[in-house]
KEKE-274569 format. One line per 2 residues: their letters; for each residue x, y, z of C-alpha. Coordinates in nm, 2 decimals, m for minus. Example, Ala and Ser with C-alpha at 12.3 -4.5 7.8 and 13.67 -1.06 7.14 Angstrom:
BEGIN
as = 1.23/m0.45/0.78  1.37/m0.11/0.71
REM end
This chain:
BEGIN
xx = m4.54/m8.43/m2.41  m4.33/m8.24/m2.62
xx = m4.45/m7.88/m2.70  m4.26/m7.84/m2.97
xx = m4.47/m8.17/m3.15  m4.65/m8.03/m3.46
xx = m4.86/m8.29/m3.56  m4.97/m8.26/m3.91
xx = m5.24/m8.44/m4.06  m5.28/m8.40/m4.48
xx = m5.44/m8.55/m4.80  m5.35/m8.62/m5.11
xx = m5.62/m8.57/m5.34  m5.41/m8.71/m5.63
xx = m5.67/m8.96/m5.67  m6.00/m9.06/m5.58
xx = m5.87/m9.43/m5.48  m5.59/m9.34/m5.26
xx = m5.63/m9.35/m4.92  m5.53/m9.03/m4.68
xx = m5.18/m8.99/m4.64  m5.07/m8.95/m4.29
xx = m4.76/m8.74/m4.12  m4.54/m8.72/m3.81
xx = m4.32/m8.50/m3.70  m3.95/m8.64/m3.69
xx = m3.74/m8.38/m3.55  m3.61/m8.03/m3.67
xx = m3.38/m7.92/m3.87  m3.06/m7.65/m3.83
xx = m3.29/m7.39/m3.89  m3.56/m7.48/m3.64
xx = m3.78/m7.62/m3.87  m4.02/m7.92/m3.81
xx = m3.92/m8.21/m4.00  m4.20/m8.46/m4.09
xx = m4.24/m8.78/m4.27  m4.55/m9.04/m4.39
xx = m4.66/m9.27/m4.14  m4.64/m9.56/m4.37
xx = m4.96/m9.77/m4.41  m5.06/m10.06/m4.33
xx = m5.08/m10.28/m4.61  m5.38/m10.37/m4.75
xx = m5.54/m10.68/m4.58  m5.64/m10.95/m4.87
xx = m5.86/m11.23/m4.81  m5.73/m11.54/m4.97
xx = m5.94/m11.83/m5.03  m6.02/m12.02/m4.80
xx = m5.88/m12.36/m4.82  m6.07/m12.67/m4.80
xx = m6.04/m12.88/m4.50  m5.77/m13.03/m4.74
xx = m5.63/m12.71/m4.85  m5.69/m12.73/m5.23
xx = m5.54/m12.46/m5.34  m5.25/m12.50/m5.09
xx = m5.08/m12.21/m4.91  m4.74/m12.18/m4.86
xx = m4.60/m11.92/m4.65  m4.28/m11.95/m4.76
xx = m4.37/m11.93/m5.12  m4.18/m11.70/m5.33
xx = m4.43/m11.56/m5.53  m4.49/m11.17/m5.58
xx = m4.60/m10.99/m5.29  m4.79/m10.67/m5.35
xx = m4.55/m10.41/m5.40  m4.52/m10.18/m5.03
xx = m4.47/m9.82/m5.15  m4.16/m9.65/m5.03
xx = m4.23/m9.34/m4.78  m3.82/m9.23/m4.67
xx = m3.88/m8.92/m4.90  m4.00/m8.59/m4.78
xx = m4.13/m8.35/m5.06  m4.31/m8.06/m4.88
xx = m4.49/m7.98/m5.24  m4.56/m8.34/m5.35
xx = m4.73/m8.45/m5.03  m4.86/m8.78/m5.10
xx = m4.71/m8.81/m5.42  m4.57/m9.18/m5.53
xx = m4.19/m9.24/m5.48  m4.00/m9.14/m5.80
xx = m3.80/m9.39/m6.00  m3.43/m9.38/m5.91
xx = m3.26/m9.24/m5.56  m3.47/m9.06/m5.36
xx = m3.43/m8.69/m5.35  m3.29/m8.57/m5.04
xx = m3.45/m8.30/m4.78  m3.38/m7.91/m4.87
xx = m3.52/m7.68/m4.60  m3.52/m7.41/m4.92
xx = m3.69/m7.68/m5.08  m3.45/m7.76/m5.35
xx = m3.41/m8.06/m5.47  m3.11/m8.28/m5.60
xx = m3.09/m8.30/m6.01  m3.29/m7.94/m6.04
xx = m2.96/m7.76/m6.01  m2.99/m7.76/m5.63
xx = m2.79/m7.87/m5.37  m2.82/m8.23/m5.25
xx = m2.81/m8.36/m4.88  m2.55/m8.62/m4.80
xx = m2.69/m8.78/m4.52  m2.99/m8.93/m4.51
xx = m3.32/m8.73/m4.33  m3.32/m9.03/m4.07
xx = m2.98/m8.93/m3.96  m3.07/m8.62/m3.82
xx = m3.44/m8.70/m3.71  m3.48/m8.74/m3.32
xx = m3.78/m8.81/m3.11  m3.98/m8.48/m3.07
xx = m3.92/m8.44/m2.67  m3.54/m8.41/m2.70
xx = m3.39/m8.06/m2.73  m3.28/m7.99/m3.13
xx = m2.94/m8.08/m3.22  m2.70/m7.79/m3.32
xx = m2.49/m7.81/m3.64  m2.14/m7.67/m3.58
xx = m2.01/m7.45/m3.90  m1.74/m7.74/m3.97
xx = m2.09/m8.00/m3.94  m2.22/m7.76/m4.16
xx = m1.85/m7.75/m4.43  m1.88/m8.11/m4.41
xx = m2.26/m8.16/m4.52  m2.15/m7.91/m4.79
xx = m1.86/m8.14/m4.95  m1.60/m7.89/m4.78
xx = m1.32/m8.07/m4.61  m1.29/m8.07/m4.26
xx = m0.98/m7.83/m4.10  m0.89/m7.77/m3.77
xx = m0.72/m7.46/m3.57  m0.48/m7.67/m3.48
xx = m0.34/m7.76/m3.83  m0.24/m7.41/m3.93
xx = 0.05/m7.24/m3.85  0.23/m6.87/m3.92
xx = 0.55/m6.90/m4.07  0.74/m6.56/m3.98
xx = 1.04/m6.54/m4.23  1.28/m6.31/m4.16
xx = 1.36/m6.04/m4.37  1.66/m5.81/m4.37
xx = 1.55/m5.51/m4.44  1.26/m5.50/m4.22
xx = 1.47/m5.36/m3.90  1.58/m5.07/m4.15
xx = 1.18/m5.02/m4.25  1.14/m5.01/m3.92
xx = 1.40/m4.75/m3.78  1.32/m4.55/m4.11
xx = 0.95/m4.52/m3.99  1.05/m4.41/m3.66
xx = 1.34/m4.15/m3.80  1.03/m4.05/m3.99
xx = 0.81/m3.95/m3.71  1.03/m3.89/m3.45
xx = 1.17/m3.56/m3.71  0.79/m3.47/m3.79
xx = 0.72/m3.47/m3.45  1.02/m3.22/m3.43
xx = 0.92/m3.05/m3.67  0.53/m2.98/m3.54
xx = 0.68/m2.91/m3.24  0.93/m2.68/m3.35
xx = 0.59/m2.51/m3.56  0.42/m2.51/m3.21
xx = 0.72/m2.31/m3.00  0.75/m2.10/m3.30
xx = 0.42/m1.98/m3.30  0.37/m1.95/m2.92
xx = 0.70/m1.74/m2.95  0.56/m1.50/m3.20
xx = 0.23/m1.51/m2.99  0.39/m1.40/m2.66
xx = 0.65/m1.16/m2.89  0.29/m1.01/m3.01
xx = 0.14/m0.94/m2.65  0.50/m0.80/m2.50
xx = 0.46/m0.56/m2.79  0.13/m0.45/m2.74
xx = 0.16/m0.41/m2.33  0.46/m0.21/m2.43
xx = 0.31/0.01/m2.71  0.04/0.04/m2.46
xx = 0.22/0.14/m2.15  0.42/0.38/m2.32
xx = 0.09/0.55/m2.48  m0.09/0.57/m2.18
xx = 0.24/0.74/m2.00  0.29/1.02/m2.31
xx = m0.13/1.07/m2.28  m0.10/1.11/m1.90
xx = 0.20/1.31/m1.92  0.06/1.55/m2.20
xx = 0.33/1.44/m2.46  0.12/1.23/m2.67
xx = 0.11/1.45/m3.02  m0.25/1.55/m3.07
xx = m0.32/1.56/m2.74  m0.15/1.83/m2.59
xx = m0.21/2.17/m2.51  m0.07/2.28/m2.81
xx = m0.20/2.06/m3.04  m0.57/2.08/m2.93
xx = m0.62/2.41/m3.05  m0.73/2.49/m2.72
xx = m0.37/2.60/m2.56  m0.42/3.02/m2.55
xx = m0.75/2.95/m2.42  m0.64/2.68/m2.13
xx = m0.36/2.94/m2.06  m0.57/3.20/m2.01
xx = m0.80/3.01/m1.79  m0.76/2.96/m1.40
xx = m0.47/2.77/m1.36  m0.31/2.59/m1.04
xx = 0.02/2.70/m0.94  0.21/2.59/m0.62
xx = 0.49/2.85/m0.50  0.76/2.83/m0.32
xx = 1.03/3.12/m0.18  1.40/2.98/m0.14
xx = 1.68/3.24/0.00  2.01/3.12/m0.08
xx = 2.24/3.32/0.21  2.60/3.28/0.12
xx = 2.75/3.27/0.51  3.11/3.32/0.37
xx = 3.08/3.57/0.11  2.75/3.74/0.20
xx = 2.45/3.83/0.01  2.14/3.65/m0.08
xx = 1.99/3.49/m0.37  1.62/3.45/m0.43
xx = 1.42/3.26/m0.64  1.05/3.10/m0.65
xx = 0.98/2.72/m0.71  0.66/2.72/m0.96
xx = 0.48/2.36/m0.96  0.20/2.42/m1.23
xx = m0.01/2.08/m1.17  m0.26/2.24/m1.50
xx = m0.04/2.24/m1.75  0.28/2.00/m1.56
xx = 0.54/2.27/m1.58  0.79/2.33/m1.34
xx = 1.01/2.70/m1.35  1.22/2.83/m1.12
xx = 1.20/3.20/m1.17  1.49/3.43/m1.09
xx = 1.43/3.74/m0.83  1.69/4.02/m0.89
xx = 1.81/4.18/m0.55  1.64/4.52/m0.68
xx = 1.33/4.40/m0.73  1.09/4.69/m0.57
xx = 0.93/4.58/m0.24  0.65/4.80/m0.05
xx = 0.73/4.64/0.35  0.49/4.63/0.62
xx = 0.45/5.00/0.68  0.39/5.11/0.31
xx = 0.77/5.22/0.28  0.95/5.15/m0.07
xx = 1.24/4.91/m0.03  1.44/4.63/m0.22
xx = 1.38/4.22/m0.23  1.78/4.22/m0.10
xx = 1.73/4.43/0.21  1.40/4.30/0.27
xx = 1.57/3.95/0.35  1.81/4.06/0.52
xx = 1.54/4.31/0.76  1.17/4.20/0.72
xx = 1.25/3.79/0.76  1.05/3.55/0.58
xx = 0.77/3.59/0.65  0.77/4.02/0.53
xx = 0.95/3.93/0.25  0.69/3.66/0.14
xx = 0.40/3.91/0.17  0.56/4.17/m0.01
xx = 0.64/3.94/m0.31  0.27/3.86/m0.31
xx = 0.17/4.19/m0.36  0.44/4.30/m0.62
xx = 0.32/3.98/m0.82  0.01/3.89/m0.70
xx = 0.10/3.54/m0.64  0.05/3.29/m0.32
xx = 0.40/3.23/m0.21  0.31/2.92/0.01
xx = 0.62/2.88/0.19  0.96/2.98/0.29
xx = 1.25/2.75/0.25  1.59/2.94/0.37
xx = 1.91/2.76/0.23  2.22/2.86/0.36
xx = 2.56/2.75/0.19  2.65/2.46/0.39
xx = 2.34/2.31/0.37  2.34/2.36/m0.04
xx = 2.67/2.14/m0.02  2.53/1.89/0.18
xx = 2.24/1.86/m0.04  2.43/1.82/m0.35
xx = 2.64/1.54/m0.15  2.32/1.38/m0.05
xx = 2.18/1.36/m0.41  2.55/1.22/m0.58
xx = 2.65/1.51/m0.70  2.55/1.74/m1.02
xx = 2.61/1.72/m1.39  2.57/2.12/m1.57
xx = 2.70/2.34/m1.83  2.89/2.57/m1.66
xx = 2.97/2.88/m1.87  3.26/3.03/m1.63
xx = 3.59/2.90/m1.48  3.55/2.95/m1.12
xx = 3.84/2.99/m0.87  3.87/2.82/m0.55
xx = 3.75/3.06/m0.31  3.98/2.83/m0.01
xx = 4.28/3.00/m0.18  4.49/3.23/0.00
xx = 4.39/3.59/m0.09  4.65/3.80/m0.33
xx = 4.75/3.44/m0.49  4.67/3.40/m0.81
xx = 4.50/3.03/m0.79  4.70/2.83/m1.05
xx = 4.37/2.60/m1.13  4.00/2.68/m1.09
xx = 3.80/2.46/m0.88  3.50/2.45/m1.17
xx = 3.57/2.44/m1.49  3.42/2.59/m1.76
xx = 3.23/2.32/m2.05  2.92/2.10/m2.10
xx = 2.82/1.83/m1.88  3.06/1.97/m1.59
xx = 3.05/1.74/m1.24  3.00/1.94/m0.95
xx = 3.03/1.81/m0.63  2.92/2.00/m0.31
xx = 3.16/2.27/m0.26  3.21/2.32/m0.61
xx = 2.84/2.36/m0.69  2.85/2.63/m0.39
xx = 3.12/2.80/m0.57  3.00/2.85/m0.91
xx = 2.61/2.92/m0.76  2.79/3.22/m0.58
xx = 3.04/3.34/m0.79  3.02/3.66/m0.95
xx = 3.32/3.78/m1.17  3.44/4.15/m1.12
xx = 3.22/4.37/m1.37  2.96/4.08/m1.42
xx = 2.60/4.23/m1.30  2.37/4.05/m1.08
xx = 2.20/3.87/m1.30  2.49/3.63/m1.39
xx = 2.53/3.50/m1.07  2.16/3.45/m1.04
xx = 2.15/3.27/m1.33  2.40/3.00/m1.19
xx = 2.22/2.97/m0.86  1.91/2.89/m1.06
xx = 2.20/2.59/m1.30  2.25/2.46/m0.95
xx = 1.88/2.46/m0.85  1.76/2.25/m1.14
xx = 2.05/2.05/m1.14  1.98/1.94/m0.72
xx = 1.64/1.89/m0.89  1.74/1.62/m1.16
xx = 1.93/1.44/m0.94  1.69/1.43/m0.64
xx = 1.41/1.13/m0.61  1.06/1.18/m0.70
xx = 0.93/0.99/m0.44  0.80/1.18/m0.20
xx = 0.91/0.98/0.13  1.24/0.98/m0.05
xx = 1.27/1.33/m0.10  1.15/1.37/0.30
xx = 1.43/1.15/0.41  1.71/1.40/0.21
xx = 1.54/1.68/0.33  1.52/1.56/0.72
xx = 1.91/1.45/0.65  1.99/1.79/0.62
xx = 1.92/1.84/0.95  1.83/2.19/0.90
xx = 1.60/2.45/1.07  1.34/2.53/0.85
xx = 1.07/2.79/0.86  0.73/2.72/1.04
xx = 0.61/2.77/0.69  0.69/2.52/0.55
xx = 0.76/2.18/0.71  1.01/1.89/0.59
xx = 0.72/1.63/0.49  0.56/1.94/0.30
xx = 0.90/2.05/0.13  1.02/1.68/0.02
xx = 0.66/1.62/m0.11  0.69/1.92/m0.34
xx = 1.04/1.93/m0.40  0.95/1.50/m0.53
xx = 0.69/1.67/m0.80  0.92/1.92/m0.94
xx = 1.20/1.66/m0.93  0.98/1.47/m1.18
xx = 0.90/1.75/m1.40  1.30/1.82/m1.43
xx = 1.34/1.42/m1.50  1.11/1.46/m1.75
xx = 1.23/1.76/m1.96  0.96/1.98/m1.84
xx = 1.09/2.24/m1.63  1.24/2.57/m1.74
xx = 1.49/2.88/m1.55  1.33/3.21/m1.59
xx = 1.45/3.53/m1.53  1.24/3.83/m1.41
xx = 1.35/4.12/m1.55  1.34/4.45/m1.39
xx = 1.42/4.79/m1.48  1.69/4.99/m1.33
xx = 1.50/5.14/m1.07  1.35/4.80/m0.92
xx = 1.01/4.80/m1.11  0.90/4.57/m1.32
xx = 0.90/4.58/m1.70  0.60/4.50/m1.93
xx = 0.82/4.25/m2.10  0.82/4.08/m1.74
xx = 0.46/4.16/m1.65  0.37/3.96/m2.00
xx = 0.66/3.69/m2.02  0.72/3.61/m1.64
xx = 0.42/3.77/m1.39  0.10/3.68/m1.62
xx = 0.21/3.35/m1.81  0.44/3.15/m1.59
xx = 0.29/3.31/m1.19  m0.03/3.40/m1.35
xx = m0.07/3.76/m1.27  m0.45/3.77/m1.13
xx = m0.46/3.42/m1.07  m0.54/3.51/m0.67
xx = m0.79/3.76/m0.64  m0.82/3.95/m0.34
xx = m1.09/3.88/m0.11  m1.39/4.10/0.03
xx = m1.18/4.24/0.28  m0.80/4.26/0.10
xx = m0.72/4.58/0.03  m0.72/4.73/m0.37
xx = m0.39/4.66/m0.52  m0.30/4.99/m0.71
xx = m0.03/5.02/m1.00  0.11/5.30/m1.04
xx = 0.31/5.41/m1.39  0.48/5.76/m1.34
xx = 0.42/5.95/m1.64  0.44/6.30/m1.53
xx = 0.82/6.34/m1.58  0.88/6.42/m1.24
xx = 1.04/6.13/m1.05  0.95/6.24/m0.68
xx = 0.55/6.25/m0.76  0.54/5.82/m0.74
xx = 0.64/5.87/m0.41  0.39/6.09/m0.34
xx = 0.12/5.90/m0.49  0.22/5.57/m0.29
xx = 0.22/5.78/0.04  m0.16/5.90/m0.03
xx = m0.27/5.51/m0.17  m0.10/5.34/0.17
xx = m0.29/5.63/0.40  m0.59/5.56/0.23
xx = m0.57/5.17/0.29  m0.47/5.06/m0.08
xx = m0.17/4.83/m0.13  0.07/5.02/m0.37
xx = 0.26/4.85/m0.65  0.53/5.00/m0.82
xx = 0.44/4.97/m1.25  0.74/5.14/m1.31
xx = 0.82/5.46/m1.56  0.64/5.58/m1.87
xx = 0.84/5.63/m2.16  0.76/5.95/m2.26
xx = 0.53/6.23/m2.07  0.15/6.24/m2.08
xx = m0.10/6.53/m2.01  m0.35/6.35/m1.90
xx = m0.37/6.06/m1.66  m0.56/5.74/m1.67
xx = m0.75/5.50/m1.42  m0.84/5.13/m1.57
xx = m0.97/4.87/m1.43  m1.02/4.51/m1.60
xx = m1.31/4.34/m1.42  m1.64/4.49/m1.43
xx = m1.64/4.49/m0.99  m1.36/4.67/m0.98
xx = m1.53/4.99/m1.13  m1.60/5.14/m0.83
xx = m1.28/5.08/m0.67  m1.13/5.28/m0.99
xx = m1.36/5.55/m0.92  m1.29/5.56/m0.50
xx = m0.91/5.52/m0.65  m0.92/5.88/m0.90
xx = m1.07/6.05/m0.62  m0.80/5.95/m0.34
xx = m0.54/6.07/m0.58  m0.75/6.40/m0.66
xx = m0.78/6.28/m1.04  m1.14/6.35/m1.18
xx = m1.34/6.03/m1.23  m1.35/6.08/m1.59
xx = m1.01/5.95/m1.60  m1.18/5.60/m1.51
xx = m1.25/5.38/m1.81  m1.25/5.00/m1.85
xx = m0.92/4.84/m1.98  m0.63/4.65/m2.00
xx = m0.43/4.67/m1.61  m0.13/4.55/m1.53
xx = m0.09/4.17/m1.39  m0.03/4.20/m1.00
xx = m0.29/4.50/m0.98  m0.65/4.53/m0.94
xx = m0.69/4.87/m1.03  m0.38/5.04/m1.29
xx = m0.28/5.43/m1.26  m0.07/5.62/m1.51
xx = m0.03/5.96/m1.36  m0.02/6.23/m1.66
xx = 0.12/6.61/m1.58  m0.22/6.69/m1.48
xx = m0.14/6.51/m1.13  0.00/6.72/m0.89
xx = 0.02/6.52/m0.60  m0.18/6.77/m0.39
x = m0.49/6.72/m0.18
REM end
């Protein structure tokens, strides 16, 4: 059977007499409910009389009379179970149990309508079944339609709308470029301000950071500084003579200088014998010249680089010419001699081109009366202008050097010279790089203006100290008034295995002389110094020497020059 059947047996205990009321189940409901209803009852049973054999009383089947009245069971009342049929229609069936004239809503159809046999699945109730039931009238989808009615102005709503996004999306977008602009504006700034701080810190421009602003500058002067030196002869194969001057790369504090050597600079050569820087190129050769500037200055001349006249044109060819202040008009030496040229191959102004031979020219020339420093001074013009103009790439610089195609000295090499004539190019690109001028006095020695401004702040004076076995380097200042007695003292230094330098001439006579040494080792060396020269050691006493010497003399009128 059906096990959905809920069979439901009940009473009504109304009253006493009535007989137990009976229910069956009759179906469900939309809800799933069980839906019963009374079994109706059989109706009572009466016993009539029984008739005689001649039916006295009569019974007629068909008689109309009043049959007892059969109560009516069609209702369901879930809370009046067994309860007599009102008076009136029957109240329908509320699964909320509401019933019709409380205020409630009042099934149409009648309970047997939807009622089914138990075993059959329950009937579903659509929503428009359920409109129905409710008084609602019945639609379908099909009756109902959409009208679209045109209207003019909705094509203009509609290209408005779009005019209206289309220029906010401009506008965004215009926002968005704007500020990616500013963005990558912002981070070209910064790599810029960047790179060019880092290349001011590196180079030692950066203010605050320097040498001199750092408080430090006398002292990092004074300290040990790296210098590299180079010789270059400038032989003039037309003219004749020579120029001299020394490259000075100072990787401590990035200077460059190229400092002037006069002609008469005093020289000791080989064998101890006094001579000039002019005739020592022209007789002692590089290499004699190179070791006697190292003892008059006390520097490391590393190399030798001789540059003869042709090849100075060629070089200034090679780099594109020149671009100096000339300060002379300068005549063409090709014109025919006892013709007065009628134009001057270099003119005299600021910024002045100067090609090869022209640069030659004005590096060489020397007006009539001018002194030896004037010329000097434009050979050193010509130097730092080759320099401005010439790469600072190393291989670069190699390549113009090798395209000179000159012989250099075993010195010095072509890799070695383009490589170091590259860093000083740089420190003339760059504004730091300086012509200076030693300055001698009349007789060839040096000055103290030049052992202070030239020999002991741009070469470094004592920067290379002699070694164990290098012999003393003795100054010797000739204060006795009597000229011949510094030759006599360099004769008896040399003999004795010191290296004389030449400190020039005192001012004014002095009775007494003086032996002085600076460092604390070199106090014996004074001593072994007075007694060579027959002085007596209480001459010696600690003190200031000159720059290119270990130990410094000043022979007073008590010096004889005797043995």
């Amino acid at each position: 059977m059906n096990d959905r059947y809920d069979g439901y047996s009940g009473s009504y205990s109304g009253d006493a007499s009535n007989t137990s009321d009976q229910y069956e189940l009759v179906g469900y409901d939309e809800y799933g409910q069980p839906v019963y209803r009374q079994v109706p009852q059989q109706p009572a049973q009466y016993e009539y009389p029984q008739a005689t054999q001649g039916q006295g009383y009569g019974y007629d089947p068909y008689a109309t009379g009043q049959q007892p009245p059969v109560p009516s069971y069609d209702t369901y009342d879930p809370y009046g179970a067994g309860a007599p049929a009102q008076q009136g229609p029957p109240p329908s069936y509320d699964p909320y149990g509401a019933v019709a004239g409380t205020g409630q809503q009042q099934r149409v159809e009648e309970q047997t309508a939807t009622a089914h046999i138990p075993a059959q699945a329950t009937p579903r109730t659509e929503p428009a079944a359920r409109d129905r039931r409710d008084g609602a009238p019945e639609y379908q989808t099909e009756q109902f339609s959409f009208v679209e009615e045109p209207d003019e102005n909705s094509e203009d709503v509609i290209d408005w709308l779009k005019f209206t996004e289309s220029r906010t999306e401009r506008r965004e977008e215009a926002r968005r470029r704007g500020r990616s602009r500013v963005v990558a504006l912002v981070v070209v700034l910064v790599l810029c301000v960047t790179g060019g701080v880092g290349y001011l810190w590196y180079a030692g421009k950066l203010p605050g950071f320097g040498a001199a602003d750092s408080g430090k500058g006398a002292a990092d002067t004074a300290g040990p500084q790296n210098r590299d030196v180079i010789v270059v002869h400038l032989h003039n194969t037309k003219g004749g003579g020579t120029s001299t001057a020394l490259l000075v790369n100072n990787t401590t504090t990035k200077q460059g200088t190229t400092v002037l050597l006069p002609n008469s600079l005093a020289l000791t050569d080989d064998e101890g014998s006094a001579t000039t820087l002019g005739k020592s190129v022209d007789g002692d050769g590089s290499s004699g010249t190179r070791d006697a500037i190292d003892t008059v200055l006390g520097t490391d001349v590393e190399g030798t680089w001789r540059l003869d006249t042709p090849y100075l044109n060629n070089l200034v060819e090679l780099v594109g010419n020149i671009d100096i202040d000339t300060n002379a008009d300068v005549p063409d030496p090709a014109a025919k001699s006892g013709k007065k040229a009628t134009s001057s191959l270099v003119k005299k102004g600021k910024q002045q081109t100067l090609s090869g031979p022209m640069a030659v020219a004005y590096a060489t020339y020397r007006a009539p009366g001018e002194s030896e420093t004037a010329q000097l001074m434009r050979f050193g013009q010509v130097m730092q202008g080759v320099l401005r103009k010439l790469s600072s790439d190393p291989h670069a610089a190699t390549v113009t050097v090798q395209s000179l195609a000159q012989i250099l000295d075993p010195s010095l090499g072509d890799k070695d010279l383009g490589a170091f004539l590259a860093k000083l190019a740089d420190r003339a690109k760059g504004g730091d790089y300086k012509t200076a001028l030693l300055p001698v006095q009349q007789d060839g020695t040096l000055s103290e203006q030049a052992t202070d401004s030239v020999v002991k702040d741009v070469l470094g004076g004592t920067v290379k100290n002699p070694g164990k076995d290098a012999s003393v380097r003795v100054g010797i200042k000739n204060a006795t008034g009597v000229k011949a007695r510094t030759e006599k003292a360099r004769v008896t230094l040399v003999n004795g295995g010191y290296t004389f330098v030449d400190a020039g001439t005192g001012s004014a006579p002095q009775a007494a002389s003086q032996v002085t040494y600076q460092d604390a080792d070199r106090k014996q060396d004074a001593v072994e110094v007075a007694k060579t020269l027959g002085l007596p050691t209480s001459a010696v006493r600690k003190g200031k020497t000159v720059a290119n010497a270990d130990v410094s003399v000043v022979l007073g009128q008590n010096y004889t020059g005797g043995q």
